[in-house]
C-alpha positions as CSV (number, residue, x, y, z in Angstrom):
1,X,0.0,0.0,0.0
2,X,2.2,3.1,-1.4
3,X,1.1,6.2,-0.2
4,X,-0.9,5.1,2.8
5,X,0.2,7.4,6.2
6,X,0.7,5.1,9.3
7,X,-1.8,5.5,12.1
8,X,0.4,6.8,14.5
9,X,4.1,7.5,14.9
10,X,5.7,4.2,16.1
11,X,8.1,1.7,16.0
12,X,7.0,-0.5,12.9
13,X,8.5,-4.4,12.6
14,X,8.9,-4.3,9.2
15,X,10.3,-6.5,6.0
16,X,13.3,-5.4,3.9
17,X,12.0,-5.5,0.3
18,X,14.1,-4.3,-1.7
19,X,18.0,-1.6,-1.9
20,X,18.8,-0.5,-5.2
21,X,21.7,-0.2,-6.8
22,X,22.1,3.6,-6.3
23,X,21.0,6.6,-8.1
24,X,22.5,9.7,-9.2
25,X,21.2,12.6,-6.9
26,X,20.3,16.4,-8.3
27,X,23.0,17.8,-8.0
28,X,24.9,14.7,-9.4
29,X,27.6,15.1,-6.4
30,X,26.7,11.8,-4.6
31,X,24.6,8.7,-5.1
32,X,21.1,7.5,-2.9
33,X,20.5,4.1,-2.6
34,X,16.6,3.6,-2.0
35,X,15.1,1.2,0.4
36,X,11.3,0.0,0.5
37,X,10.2,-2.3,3.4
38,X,6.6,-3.0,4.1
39,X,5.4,-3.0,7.9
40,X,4.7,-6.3,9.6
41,X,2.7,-4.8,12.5
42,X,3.4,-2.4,15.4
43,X,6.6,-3.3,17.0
44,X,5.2,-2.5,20.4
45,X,1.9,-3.1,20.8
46,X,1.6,-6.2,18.3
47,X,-1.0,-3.5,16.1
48,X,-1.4,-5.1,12.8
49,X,-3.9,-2.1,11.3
50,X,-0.7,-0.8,9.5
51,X,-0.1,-4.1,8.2
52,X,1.3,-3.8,4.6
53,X,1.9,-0.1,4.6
54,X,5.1,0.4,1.6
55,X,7.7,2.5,3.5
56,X,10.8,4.4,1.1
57,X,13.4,5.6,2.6
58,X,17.2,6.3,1.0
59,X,20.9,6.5,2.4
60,X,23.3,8.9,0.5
61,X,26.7,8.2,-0.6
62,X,27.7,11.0,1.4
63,X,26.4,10.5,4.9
64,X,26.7,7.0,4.9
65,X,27.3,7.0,8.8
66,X,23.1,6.8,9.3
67,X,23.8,3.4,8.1
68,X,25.2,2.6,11.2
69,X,22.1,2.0,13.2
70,X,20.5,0.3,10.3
71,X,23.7,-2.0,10.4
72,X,23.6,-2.6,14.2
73,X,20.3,-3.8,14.2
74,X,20.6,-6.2,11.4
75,X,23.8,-7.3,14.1
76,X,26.2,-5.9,12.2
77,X,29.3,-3.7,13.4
78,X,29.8,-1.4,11.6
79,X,34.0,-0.5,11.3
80,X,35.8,2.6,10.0
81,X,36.2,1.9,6.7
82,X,34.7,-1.6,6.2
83,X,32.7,-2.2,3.4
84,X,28.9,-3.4,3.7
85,X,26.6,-4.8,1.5
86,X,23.5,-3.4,2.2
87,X,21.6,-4.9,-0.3
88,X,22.0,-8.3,1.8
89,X,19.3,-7.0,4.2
90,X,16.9,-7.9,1.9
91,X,14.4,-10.4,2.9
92,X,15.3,-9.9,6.8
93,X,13.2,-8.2,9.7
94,X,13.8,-4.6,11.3
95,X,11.9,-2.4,13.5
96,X,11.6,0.9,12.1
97,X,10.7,4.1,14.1
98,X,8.1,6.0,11.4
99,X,7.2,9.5,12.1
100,X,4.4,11.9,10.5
101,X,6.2,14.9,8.2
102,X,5.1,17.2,5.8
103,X,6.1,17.6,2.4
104,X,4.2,19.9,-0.8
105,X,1.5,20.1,1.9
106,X,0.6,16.4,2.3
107,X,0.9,14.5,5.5
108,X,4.1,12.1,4.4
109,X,5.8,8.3,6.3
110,X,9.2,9.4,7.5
111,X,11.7,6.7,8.0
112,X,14.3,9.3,10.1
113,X,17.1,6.8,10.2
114,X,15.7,4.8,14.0
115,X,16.3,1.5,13.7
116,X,16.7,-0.9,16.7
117,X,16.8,-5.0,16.1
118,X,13.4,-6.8,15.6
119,X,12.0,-9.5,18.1
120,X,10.8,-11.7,15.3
């Protein structure tokens, strides 16, 4: 379900679906790789009303540091320097804080780079 807002902001257990191989950004400078997951349920309360709610998200080339959490709570370390495949998380679970934003004066899903490991 693109488009669809979440209820409330939450932690959301969500599946990886898919990490792209990267795309140019506007100013051509760096590259975002673009995520989409699709929430399981609530991560806190069980909830499943969100159930199947398309989240999209990116990481840029340039602050690849935000990765960090997203690493940890796939129980990965991240290391100075190390090189990560990030397109390996496909397929696995993550709880995903989602907040409510604003953007061209719609109510948007914001995936603000809170990740903590999933109980599943």
């Amino acid at each position: 379900m693109r488009g669809k807002i979440v209820s409330e902001p939450a932690w959301y257990t969500c599946m990886i679906d898919s990490f792209d191989d990267g795309k140019p950004s506007k100013d051509k400078q760096s590259t975002n790789y673009n995520v989409e997951a699709t929430i399981i349920r609530n991560a806190d309360t069980g909830d499943e009303k969100d159930q199947g709610i398309m989240l999209i998200w990116n990481f840029n080339s340039k602050a690849m540091g935000f990765a960090t959490g997203y690493l940890a709570a796939l129980g990965t370390t991240a290391e100075l320097g190390g090189r990560y495949r990030l397109e390996d998380s496909v397929g696995k679970v993550i709880d995903i804080f989602v907040e409510h934003d604003t953007w061209d004066g719609k109510t948007v899903n914001r995936v603000n780079h809170k990740y903590r490991p999933s109980k599943v």
